[in-house]
Structure formats: C-alpha cells, structure tokens
C-alpha angles and dihedrals in degrees: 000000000000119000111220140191125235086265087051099249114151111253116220125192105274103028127139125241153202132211111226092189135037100255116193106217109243108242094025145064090239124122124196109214131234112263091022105152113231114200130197099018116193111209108225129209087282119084081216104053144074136187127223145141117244120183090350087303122113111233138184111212136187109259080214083070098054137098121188114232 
C-alpha cells in the first residue's frame, strides 16, 4: 500500500508537504491555507491518509489535497 499525493508521487514518513486547497478543520473555526507547508508527516494504516501537527494541533489530512515539496 503506497500513499500518494494528488500529482501521484509516492509519500514516505518524514516528508514535507504542500496543501493544494483551503480545508476548515471539522469541530473548530479553524481554516488551513492554501500553500501551508506541512512538515514530518507520519503515514497512518489508510493509503489515503497522513498524520501532522499543524500549529501544535494533530491532524489527519487527505493524501487528494497534498502536494509533495
């Protein structure tokens, strides 16, 4: 099972990212920006999923709204 970005690169524990679309955080009044770099990512059991921090908070985002740096 390969974790892949929205272009189709492969995704590896540790890579860098890049958000392709503005996401509102369920549960909170939050929004992620377009172009926000995420940093470490940690690949979870789903193909189509990743785990990061962003601003001090854990978050599980869509591998279709990533783009690898």
């Amino acid at each position: 099972m390969d974790a892949k970005d929205s272009n189709g690169n492969i995704l590896n524990d540790g890579d860098s990212v890049t958000l392709i679309k503005d996401l509102k955080v369920r549960g909170s009044s939050v929004t992620i920006k377009r172009g926000t770099v995420v940093k470490k990512i940690r690949l979870t059991e789903d193909a189509d999923e990743v785990d990061c921090r962003i601003n001090g908070s854990s978050i599980v985002l869509r591998t279709e709204f990533l783009k690898k740096v």
